[in-house]
TORPA-4810 file (N, C-alpha, C, O; in nm, 3 decimals):
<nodes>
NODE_1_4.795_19.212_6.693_4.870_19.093_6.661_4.845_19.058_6.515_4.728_19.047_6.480_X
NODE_2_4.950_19.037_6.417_4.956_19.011_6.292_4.883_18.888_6.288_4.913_18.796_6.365_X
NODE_3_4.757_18.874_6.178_4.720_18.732_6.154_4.856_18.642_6.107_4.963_18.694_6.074_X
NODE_4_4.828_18.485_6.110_4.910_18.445_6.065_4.875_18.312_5.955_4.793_18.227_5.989_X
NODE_5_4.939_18.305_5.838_4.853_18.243_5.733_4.823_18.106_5.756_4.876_18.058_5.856_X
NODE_6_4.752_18.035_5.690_4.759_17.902_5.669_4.871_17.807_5.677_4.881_17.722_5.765_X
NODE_7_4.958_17.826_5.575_5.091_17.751_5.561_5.167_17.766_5.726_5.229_17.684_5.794_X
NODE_8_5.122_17.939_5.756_5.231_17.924_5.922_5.153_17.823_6.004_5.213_17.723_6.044_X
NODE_9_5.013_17.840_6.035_4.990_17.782_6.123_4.990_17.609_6.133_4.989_17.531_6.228_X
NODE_10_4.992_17.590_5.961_4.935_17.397_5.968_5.125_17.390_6.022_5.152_17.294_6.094_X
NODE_11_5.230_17.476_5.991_5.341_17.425_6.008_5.376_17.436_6.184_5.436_17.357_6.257_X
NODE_12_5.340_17.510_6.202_5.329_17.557_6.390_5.293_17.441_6.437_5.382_17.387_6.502_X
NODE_13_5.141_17.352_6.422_5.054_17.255_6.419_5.157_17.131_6.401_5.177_17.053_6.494_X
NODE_14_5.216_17.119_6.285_5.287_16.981_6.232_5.380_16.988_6.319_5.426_16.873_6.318_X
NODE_15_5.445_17.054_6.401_5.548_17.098_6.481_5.519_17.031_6.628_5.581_16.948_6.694_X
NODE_16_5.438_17.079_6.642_5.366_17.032_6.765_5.333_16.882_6.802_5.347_16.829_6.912_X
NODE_17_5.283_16.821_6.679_5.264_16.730_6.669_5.345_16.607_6.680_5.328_16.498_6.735_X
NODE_18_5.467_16.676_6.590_5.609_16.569_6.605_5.658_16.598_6.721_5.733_16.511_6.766_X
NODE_19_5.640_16.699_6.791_5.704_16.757_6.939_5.625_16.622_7.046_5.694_16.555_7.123_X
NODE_20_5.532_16.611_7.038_5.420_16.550_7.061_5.463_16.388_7.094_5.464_16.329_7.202_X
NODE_21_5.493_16.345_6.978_5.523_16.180_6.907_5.650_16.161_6.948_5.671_16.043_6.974_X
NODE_22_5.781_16.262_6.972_5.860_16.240_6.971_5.943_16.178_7.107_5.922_16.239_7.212_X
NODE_23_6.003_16.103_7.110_6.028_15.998_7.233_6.068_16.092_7.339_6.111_16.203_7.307_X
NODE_24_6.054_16.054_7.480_6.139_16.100_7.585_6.254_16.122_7.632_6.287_16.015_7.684_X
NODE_25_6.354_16.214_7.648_6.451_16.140_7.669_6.474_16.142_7.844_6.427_16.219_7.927_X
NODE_26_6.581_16.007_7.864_6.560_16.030_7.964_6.747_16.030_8.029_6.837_15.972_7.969_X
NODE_27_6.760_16.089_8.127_6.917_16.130_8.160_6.950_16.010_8.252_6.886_15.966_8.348_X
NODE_28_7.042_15.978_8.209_7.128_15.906_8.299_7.237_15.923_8.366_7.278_15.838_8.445_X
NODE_29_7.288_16.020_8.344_7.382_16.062_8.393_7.397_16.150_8.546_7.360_16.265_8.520_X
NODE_30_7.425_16.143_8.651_7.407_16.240_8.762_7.491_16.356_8.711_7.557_16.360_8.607_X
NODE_31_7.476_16.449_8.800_7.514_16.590_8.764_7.682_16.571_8.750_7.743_16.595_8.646_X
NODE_32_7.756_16.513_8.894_7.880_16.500_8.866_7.947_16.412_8.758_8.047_16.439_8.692_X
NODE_33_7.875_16.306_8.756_7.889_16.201_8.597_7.925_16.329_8.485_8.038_16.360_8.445_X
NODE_34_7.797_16.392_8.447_7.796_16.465_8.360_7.928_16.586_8.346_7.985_16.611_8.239_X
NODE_35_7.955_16.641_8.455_8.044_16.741_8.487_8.198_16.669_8.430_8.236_16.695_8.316_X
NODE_36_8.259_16.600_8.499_8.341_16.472_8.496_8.361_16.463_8.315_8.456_16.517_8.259_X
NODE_37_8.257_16.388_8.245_8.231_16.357_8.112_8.267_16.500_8.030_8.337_16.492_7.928_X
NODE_38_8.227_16.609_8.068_8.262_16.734_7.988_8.374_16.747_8.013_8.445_16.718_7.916_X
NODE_39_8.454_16.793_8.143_8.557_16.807_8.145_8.691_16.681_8.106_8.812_16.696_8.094_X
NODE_40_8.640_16.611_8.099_8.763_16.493_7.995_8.710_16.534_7.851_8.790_16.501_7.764_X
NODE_41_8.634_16.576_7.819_8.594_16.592_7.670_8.664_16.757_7.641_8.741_16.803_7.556_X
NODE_42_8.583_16.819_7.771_8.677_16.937_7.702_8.866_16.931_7.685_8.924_16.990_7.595_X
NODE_43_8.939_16.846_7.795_9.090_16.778_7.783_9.107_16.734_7.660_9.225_16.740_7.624_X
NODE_44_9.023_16.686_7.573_9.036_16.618_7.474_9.044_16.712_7.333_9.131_16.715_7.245_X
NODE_45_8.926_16.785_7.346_8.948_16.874_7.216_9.084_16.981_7.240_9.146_17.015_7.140_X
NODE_46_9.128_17.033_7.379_9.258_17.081_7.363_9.389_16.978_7.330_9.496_17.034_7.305_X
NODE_47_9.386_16.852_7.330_9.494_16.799_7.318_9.474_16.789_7.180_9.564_16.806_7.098_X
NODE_48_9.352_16.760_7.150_9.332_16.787_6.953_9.383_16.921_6.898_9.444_16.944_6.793_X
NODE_49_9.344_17.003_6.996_9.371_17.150_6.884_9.542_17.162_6.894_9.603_17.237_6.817_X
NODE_50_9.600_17.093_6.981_9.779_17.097_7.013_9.802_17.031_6.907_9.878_17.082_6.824_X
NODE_51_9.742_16.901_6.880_9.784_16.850_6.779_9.746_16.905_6.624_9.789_16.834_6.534_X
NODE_52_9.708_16.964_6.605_9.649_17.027_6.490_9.780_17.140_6.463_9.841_17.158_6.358_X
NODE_53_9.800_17.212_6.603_9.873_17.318_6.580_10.067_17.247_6.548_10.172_17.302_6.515_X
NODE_54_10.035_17.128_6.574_10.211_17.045_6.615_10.165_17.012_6.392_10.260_17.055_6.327_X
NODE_55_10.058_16.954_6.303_10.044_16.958_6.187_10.101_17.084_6.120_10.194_17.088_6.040_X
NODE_56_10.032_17.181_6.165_10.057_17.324_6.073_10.191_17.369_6.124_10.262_17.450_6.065_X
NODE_57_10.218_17.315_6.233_10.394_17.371_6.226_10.512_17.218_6.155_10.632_17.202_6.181_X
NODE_58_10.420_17.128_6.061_10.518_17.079_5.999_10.607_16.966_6.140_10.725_16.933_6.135_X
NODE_59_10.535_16.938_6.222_10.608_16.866_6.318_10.671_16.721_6.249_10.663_16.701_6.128_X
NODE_60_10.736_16.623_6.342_10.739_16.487_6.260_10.634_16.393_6.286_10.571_16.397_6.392_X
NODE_61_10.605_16.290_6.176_10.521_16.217_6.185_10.477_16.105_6.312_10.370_16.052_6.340_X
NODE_62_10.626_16.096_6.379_10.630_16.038_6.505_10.571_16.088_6.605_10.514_16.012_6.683_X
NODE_63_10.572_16.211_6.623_10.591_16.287_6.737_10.358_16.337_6.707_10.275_16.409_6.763_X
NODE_64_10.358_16.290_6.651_10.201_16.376_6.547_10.077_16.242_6.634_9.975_16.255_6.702_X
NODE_65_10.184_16.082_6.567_10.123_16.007_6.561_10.129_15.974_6.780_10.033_15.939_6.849_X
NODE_66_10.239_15.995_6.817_10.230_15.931_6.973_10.080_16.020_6.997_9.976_15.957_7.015_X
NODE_67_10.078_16.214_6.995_9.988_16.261_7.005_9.863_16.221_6.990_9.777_16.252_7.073_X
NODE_68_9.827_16.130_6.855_9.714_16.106_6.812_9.664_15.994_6.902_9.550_15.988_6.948_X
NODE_69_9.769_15.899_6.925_9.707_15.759_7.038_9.691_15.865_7.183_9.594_15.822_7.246_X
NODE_70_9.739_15.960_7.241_9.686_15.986_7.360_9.542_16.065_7.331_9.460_16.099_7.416_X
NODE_71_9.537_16.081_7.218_9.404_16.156_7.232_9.309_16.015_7.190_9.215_15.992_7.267_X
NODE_72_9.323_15.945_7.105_9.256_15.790_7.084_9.210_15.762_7.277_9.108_15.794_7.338_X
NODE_73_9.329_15.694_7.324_9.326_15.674_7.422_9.203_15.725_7.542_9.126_15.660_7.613_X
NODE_74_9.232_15.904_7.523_9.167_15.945_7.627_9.026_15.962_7.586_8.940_15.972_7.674_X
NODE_75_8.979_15.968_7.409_8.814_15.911_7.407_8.799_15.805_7.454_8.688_15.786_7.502_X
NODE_76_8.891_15.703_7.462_8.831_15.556_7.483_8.773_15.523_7.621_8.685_15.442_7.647_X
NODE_77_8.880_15.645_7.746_8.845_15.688_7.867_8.715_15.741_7.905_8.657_15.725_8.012_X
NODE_78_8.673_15.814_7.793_8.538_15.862_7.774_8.426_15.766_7.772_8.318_15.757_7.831_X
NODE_79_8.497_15.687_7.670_8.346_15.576_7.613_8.362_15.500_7.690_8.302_15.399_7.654_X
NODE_80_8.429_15.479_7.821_8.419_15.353_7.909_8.351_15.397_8.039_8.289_15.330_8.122_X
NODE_81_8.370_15.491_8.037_8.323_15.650_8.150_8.148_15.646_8.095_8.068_15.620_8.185_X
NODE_82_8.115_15.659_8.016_7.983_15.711_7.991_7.931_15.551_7.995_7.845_15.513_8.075_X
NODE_83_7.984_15.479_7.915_7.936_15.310_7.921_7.916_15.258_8.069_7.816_15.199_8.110_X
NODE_84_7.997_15.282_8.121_7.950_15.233_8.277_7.854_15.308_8.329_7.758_15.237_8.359_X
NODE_85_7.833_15.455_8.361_7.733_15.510_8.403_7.648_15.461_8.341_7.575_15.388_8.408_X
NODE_86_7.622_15.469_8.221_7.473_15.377_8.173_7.463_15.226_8.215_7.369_15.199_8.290_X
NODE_87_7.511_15.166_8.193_7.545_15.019_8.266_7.471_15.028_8.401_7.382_14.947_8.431_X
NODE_88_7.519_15.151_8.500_7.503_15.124_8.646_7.380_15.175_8.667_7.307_15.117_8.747_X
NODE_89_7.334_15.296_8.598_7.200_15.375_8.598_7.090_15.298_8.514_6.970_15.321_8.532_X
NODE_90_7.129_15.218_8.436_6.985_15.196_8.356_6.981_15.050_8.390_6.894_14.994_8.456_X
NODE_91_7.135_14.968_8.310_7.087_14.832_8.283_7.088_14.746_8.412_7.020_14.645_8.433_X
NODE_92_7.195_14.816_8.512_7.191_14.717_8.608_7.074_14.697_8.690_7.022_14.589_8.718_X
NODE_93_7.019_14.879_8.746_6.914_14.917_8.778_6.754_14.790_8.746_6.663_14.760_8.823_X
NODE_94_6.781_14.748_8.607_6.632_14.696_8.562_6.705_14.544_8.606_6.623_14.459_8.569_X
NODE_95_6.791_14.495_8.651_6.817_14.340_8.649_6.745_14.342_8.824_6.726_14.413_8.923_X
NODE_96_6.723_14.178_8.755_6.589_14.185_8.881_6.678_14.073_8.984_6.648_14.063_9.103_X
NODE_97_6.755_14.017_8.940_6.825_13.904_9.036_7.035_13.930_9.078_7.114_13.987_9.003_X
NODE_98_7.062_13.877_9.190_7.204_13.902_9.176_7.289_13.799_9.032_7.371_13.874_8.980_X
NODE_99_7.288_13.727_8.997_7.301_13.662_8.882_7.349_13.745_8.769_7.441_13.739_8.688_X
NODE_100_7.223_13.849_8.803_7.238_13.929_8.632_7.296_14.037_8.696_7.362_14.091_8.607_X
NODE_101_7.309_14.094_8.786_7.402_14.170_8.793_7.556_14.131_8.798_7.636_14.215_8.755_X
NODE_102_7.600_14.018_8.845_7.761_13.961_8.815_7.770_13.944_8.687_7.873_13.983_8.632_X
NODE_103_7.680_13.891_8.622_7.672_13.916_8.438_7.756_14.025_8.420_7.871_14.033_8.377_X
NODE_104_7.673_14.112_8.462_7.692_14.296_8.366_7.768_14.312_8.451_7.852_14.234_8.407_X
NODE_105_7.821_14.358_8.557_7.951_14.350_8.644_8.084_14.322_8.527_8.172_14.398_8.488_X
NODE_106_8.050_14.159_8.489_8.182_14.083_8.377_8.118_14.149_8.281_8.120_14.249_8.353_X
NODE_107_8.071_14.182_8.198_8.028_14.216_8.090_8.117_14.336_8.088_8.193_14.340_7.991_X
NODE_108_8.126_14.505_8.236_8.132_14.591_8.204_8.297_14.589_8.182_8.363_14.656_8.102_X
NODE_109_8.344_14.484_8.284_8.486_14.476_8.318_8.537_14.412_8.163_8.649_14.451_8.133_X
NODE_110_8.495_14.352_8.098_8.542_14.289_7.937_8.504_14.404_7.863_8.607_14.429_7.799_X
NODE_111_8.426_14.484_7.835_8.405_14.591_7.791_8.510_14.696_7.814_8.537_14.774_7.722_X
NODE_112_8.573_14.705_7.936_8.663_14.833_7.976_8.820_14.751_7.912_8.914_14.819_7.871_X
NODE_113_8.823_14.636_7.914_8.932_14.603_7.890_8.983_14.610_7.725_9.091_14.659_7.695_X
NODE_114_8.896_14.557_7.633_8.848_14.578_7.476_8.877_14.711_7.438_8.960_14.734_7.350_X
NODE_115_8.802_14.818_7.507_8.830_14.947_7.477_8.949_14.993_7.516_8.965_15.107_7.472_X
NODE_116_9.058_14.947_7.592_9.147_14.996_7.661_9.264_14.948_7.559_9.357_15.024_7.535_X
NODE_117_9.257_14.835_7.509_9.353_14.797_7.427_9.311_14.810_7.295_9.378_14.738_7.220_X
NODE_118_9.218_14.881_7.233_9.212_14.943_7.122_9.258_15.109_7.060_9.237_15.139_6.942_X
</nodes>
């Protein structure tokens, strides 16, 4: 086995260390959440690459821009999709009374609505 110098090892070491310090993460998402979330994301980058290909063929600006709000649109489907799973997995999870859960309940429902009309 090749020795290995100084500089490799304090950097191997410093490596470890931040590996070490570095926060947990932790998943919130269940497997089908997650599954679900890719597959609207993967819908999304093909309706991007259509639209990319509707640019390089010189399409009209109308027809470019409706494209661009359904793809707007269907991230926003995303970020309301992943926002609630966290909502239901983490924050509601830690509320200790029914109170605070009708809170975040209205909270998630004003949240889905905000994003929906943006």
């Amino acid at each position: 086995m090749p020795k290995r110098s100084a500089a490799t090892r304090e950097s191997a070491r410093s490596k470890l260390l931040r590996a070490a310090r570095a926060p947990q993460v932790q998943v919130y998402l269940t497997p089908e959440q997650e599954h679900a979330l890719d597959a609207r994301l993967a819908r999304i980058e093909g309706h991007l690459a259509a639209v990319r290909r509707m640019l390089a063929e010189h399409q009209d600006c109308n027809s470019l821009l409706v494209q661009l709000a359904a793809v707007k649109a269907a991230l926003n489907q995303a970020i309301i999709t992943l926002l609630e799973s966290h909502m239901d997995a983490c924050i509601i999870a830690c509320a200790m009374d029914e109170d605070s859960r009708a809170a975040l309940e209205g909270l998630k429902e004003a949240m889905a609505i905000v994003l929906r009309k943006t």
